[in-house]
Structure formats: structure tokens, C-alpha cells
Residue frames as qw, qx, qy, qz and C-alpha x, y, z in Angstrom:
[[0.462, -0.112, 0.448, 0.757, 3.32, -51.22, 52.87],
 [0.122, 0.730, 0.646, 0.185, 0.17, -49.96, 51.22],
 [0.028, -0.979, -0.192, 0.068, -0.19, -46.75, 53.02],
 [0.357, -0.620, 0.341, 0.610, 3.76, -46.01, 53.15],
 [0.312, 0.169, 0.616, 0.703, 3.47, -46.22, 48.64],
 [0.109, 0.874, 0.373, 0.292, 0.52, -44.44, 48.95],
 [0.414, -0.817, -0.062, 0.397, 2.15, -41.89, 51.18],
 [0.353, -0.292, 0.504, 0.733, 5.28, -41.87, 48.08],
 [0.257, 0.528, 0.680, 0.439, 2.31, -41.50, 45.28],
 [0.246, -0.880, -0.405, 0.035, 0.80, -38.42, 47.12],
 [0.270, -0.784, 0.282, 0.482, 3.99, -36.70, 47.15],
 [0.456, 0.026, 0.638, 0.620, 5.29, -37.82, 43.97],
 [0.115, 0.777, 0.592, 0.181, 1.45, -36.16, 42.80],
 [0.452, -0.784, -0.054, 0.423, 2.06, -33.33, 45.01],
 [0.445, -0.450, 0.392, 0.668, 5.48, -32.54, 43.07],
 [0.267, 0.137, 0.597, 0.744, 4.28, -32.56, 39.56],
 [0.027, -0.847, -0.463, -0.260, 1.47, -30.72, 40.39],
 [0.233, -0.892, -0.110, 0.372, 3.65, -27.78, 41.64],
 [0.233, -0.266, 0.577, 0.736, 6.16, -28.28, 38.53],
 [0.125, 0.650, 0.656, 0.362, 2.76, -28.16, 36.44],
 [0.222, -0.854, -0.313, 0.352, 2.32, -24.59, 38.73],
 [0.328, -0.682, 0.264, 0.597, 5.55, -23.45, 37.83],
 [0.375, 0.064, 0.729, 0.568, 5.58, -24.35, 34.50],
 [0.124, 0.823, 0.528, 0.172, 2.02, -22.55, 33.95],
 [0.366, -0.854, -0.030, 0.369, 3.66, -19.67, 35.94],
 [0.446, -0.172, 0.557, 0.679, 6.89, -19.59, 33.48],
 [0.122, 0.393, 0.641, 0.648, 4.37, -19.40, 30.10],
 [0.027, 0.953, 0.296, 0.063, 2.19, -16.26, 31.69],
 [0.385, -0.716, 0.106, 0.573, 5.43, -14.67, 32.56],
 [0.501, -0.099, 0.656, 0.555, 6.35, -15.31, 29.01],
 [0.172, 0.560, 0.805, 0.095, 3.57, -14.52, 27.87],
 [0.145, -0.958, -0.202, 0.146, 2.99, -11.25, 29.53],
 [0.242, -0.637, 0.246, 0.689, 6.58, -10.12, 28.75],
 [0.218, 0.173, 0.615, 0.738, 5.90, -10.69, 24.46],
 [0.084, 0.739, 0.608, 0.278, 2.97, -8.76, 25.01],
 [0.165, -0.875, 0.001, 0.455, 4.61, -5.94, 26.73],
 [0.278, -0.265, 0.593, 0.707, 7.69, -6.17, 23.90],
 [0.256, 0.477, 0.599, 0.590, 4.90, -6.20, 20.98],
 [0.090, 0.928, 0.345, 0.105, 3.30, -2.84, 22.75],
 [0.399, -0.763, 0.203, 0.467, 6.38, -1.25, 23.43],
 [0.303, -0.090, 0.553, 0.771, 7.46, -1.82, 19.86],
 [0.090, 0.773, 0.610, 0.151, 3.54, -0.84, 18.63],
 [0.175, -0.917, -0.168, 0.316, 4.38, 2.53, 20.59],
 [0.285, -0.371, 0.449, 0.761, 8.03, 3.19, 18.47],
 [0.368, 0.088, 0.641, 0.668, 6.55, 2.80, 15.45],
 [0.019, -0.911, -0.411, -0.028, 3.30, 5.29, 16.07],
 [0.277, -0.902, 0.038, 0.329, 5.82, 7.45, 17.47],
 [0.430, -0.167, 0.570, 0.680, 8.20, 6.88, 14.07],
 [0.357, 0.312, 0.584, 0.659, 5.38, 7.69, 12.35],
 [0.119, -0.908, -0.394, 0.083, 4.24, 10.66, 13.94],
 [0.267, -0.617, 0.334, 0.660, 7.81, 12.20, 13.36],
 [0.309, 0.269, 0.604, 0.684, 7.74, 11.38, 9.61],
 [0.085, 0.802, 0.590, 0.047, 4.35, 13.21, 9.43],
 [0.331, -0.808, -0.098, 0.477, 5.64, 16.09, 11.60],
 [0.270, -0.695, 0.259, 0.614, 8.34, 16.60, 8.93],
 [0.145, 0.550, 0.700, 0.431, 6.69, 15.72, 6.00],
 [0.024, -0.959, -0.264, 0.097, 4.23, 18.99, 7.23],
 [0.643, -0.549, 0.111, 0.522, 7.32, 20.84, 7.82],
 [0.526, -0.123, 0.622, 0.567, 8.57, 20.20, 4.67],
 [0.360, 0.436, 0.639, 0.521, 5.74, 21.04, 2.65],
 [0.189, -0.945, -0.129, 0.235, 5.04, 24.54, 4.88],
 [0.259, -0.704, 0.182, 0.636, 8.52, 25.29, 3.62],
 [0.341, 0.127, 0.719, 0.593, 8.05, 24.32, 0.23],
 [0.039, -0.885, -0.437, -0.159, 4.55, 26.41, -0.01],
 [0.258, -0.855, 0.023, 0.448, 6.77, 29.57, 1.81],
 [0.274, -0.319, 0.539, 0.730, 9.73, 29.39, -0.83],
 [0.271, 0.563, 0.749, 0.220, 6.68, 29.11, -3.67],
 [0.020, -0.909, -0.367, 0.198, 5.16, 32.09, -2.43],
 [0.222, -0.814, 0.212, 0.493, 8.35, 34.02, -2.32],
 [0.345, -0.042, 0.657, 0.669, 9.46, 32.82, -6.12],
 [0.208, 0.797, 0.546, 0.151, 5.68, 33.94, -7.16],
 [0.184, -0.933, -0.189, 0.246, 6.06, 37.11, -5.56],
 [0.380, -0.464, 0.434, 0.672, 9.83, 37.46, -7.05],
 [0.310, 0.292, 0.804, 0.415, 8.48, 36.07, -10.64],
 [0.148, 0.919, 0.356, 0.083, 5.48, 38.96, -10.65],
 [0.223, -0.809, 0.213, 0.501, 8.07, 41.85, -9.41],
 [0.358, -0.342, 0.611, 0.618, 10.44, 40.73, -12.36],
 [0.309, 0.634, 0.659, 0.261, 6.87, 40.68, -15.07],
 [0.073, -0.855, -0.496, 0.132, 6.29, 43.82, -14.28],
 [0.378, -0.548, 0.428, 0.611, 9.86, 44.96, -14.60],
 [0.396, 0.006, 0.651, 0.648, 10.15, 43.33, -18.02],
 [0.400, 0.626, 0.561, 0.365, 6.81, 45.19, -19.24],
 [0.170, -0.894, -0.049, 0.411, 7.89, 48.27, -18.03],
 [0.538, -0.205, 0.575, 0.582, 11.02, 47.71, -20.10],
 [0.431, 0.174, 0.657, 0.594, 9.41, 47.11, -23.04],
 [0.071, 0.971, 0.163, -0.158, 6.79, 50.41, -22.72],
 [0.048, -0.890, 0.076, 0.448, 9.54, 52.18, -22.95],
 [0.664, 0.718, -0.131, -0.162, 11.13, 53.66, -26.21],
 [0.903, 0.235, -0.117, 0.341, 13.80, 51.37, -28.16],
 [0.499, -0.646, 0.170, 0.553, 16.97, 51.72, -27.03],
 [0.556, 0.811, -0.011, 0.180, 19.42, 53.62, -29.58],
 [0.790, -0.123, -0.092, 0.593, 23.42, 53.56, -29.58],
 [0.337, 0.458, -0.005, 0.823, 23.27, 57.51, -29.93],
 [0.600, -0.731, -0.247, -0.212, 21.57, 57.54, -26.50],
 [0.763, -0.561, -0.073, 0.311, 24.62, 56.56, -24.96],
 [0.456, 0.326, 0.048, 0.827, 26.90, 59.59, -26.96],
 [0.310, -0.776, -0.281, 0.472, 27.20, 62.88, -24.47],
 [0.296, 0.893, -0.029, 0.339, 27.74, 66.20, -26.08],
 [0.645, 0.006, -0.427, 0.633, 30.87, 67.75, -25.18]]
């Protein structure tokens, strides 16, 4: 009887040492798939914040262009007004026309 219980111990052994296999086998899969999900979400959020950047720059290239072009409007219109004022006062018999 001996060897036929040992024979049921050795397989009984047997069995939980391949559900111990599988069970190790389960937690690397598991493993290995939250480490692909944390680099695959690592990679959106480099690549969320390489678009902000992008248009942040963008943003402040067009804010430095429209600058430039209010300077450049702002001097044109100085330059106007001191012309203006060079020149003699205005007078309401300027704008009477002989007949």
C-alpha cells in the first residue's frame, strides 16, 4: 500500500508544483503587461507635453510677430503726430476759398 500512496503523493506534488508554475506564469504575465501600460502611458504624456510646448512656442512666435508689427505701426503713427505738430496752427480762415 506504501508505494501505491506514495505513487498518489508524487502526483498530488507533481500537480501543485505545476499550479505553483502557472500561477508564477500568471503574475509575470501580469506583471509584464502593467509595465507595458505604465510605458505606454509614460509615452502619452511626453508626447502631451511635447505638443503643449510646440504651441506654447507657437504662441509666443506669434505674439513677438504681432508686437513687432504694433511697434512698427506705433513709430509710423509718432512720426505722423510730430510732423503734425511742426507744422503751422491750424486756422478756420484756412478753410475759406476766395471766390
Amino acid at each position: 500500500m506504501s508505494r501505491r500512496s506514495n505513487g498518489l503523493v508524487a502526483v498530488r506534488a507533481e500537480a501543485q508544483r505545476q499550479q505553483q508554475r502557472q500561477q508564477e506564469a500568471q503574475a509575470r504575465f501580469q506583471r509584464e503587461q502593467g509595465r507595458q501600460q505604465r510605458s505606454h502611458q509614460r509615452e502619452i504624456t511626453r508626447s502631451y507635453r511635447e505638443q503643449r510646448a510646440a504651441y506654447r512656442e507657437q504662441r509666443e512666435a506669434e505674439a513677438r510677430r504681432l508686437t513687432q508689427e504694433l511697434d512698427a505701426q506705433v513709430e509710423a503713427l509718432q512720426g505722423l503726430l510730430a510732423t503734425g505738430c511742426r507744422a503751422p496752427a491750424f486756422r478756420a480762415d484756412a478753410l475759406t476759398r476766395p471766390e
